[in-house]
C-alpha positions in Angstrom: 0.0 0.0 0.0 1.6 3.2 -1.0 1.8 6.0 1.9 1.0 9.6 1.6 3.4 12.6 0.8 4.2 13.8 3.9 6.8 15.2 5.6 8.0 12.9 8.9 7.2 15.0 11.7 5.8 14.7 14.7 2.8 17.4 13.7 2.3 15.4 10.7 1.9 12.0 12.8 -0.3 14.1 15.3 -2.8 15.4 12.4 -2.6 11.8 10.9 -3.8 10.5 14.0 -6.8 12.3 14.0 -7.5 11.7 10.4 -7.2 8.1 11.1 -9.8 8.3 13.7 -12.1 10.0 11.7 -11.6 7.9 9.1 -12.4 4.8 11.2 -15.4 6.6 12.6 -17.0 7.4 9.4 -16.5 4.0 8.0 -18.1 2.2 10.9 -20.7 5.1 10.3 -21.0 4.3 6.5 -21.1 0.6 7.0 -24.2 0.6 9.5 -25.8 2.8 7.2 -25.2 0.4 4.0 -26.6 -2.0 6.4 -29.4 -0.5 7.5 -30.3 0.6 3.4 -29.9 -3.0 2.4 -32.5 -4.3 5.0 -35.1 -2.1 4.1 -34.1 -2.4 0.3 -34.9 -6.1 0.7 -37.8 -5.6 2.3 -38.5 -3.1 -0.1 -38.0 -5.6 -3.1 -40.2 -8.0 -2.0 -43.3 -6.2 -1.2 -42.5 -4.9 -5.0 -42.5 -8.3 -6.2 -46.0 -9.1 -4.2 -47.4 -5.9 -5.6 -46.5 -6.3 -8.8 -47.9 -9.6 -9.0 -51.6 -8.6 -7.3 -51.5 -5.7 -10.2 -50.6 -8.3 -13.5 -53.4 -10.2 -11.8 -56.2 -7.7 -11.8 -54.8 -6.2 -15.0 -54.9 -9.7 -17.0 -58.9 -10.3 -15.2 -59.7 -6.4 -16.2 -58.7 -7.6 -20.1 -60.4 -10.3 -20.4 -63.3 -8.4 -19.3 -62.6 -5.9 -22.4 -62.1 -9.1 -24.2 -65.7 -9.8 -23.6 -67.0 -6.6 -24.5 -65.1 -6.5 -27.5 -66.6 -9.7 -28.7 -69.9 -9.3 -27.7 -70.1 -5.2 -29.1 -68.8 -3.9 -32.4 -65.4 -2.2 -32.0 -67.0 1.5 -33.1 -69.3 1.6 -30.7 -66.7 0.0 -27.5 -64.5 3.0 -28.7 -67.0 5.7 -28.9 -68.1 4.6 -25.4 -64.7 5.0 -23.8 -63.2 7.8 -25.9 -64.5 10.8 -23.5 -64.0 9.9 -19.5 -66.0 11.9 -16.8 -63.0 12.2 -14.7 -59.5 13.8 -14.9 -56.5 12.4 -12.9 -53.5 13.8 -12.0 -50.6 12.5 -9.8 -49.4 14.9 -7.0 -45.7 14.2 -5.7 -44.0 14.6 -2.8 -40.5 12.9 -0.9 -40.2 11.6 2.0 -36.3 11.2 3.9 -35.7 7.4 4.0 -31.9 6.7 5.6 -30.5 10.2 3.3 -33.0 9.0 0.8 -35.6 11.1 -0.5 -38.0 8.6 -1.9 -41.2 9.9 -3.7 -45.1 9.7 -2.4 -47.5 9.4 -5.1 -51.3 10.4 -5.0 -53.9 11.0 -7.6 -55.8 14.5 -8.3 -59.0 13.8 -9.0 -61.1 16.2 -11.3 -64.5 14.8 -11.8 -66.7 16.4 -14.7 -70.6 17.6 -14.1 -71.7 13.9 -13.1 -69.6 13.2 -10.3 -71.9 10.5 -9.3 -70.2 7.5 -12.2 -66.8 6.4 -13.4 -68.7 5.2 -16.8 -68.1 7.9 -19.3 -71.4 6.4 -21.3 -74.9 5.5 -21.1 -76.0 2.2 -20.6 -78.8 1.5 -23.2 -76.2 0.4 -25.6 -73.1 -1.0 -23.2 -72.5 -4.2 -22.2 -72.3 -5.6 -18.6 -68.5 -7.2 -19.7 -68.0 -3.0 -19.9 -68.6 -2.0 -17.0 -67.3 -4.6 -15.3 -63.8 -3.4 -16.9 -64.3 0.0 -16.4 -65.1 -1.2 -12.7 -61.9 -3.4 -12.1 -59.5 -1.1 -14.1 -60.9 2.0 -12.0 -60.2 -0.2 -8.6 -56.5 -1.2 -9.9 -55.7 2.9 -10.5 -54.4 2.8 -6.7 -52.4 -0.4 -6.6 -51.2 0.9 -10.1 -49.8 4.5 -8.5 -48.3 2.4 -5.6 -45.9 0.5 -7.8 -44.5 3.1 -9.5 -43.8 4.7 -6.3 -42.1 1.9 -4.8 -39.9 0.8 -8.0 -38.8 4.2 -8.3 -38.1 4.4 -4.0 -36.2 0.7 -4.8 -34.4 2.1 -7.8 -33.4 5.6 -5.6 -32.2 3.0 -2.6 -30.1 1.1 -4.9 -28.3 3.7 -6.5 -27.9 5.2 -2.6 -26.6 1.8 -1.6 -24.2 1.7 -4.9 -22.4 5.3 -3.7 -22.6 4.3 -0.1 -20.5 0.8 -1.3 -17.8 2.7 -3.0 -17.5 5.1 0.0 -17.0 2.2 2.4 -14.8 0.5 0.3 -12.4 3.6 -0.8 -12.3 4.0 3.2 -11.4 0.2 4.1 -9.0 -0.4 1.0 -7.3 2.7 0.6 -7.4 5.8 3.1 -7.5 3.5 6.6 -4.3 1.5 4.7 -2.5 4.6 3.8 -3.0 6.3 6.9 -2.0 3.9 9.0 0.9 2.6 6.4 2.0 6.3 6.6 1.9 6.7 10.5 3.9 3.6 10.8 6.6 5.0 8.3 6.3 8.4 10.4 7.5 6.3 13.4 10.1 4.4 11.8 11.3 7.7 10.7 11.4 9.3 14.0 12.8 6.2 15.6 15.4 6.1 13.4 16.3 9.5 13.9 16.2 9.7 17.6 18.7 6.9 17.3 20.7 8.8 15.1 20.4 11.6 17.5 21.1 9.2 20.7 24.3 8.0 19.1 25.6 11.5 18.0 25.0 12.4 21.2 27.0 9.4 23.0 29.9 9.9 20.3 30.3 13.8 21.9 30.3 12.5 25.1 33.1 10.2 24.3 35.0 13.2 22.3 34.3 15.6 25.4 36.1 12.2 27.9 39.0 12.0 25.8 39.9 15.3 25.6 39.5 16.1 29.4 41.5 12.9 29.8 44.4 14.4 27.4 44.3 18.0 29.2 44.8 16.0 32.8 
């Protein structure tokens, strides 16, 4: 593991101390909070996978219902009998903070038109029953339908939150902590060495300093 550029001081092995402990501390930090995403990402994913299947469901039963109207009215009159709905929907959105997240909340705006009393944007003297019971099940599924595109996107948000989180743990366990503490134990070499430079300097005066008040007795 290479070691930063630094110069071998003690102020340097002071500062890279406390970078080291910050750096510690914030991986731990980063790590419970992967954990803590992945959890509720998983959780996440499967209520997606049950919702998602309730909605194909209903959707496939709501065909097969236009299916039966199709067959059973001509395809002029099933179009002219859906081509003008009573009701407007938008979507409002708003986030919500999961774990740094913000994940989006979903729900409709209704506008109903002058009869606010029906969903059926026709009469019924020339309708069939299959009709209305596909307008009635694809009306019901509108919710469930808004709910799954709120959770993919919150899953798709949480994994690209757990993706950045990943790298950050990992740039912190595989290269800063390693250089840091690679670096402090060069620093302390460094001084070592040089304090026993210093030491044996020191003892080779000394023996100079003997000597020569040995010579001048």
């Amino acid at each position: 593991m290479a070691r930063l550029n630094v110069n071998p001081t003690r102020m340097e092995l002071s500062n890279l101390k406390k970078r080291l402990v910050t750096a510690v501390r914030g991986h731990k930090l980063l790590k419970d909070k992967q954990d803590e995403l992945m959890r509720r990402f998983i959780d996440l994913v499967k209520y997606n996978d049950e919702l998602r299947k309730d909605v194909e469901k209903e959707l496939g039963s709501s065909l097969k219902e236009f299916l039966m109207a199709r067959a059973v009215m001509s395809s002029e009159l099933l179009e002219e009998a859906i081509m003008y709905p009573k009701e407007k929907i938008g979507v409002e959105v708003t986030n919500r903070n999961i774990m740094s997240v913000n994940v989006p909340v979903m729900s409709f705006r209704r506008q109903m038109g002058e009869d606010k009393g029906s969903i059926y944007p026709y009469g019924f003297a020339s309708t069939s029953g299959e009709l209305d019971s596909a307008i009635d099940k694809l009306y019901g599924i509108l919710p469930k339908l808004l709910e799954l595109a709120e959770v993919e996107k919150s899953s798709q948000l949480m994994a690209d939150e757990i993706e950045k989180t990943r790298r950050r743990v990992n740039a912190l366990e595989y290269a800063t902590i390693p250089q840091l503490r690679e670096t402090i134990r060069y620093i302390k070499m460094k001084l070592d060495e040089d304090e026993r430079g210093n030491i044996t300097r020191l003892m080779k005066v000394k023996s100079l300093m003997i000597e020569q008040q040995n010579q001048l007795q």
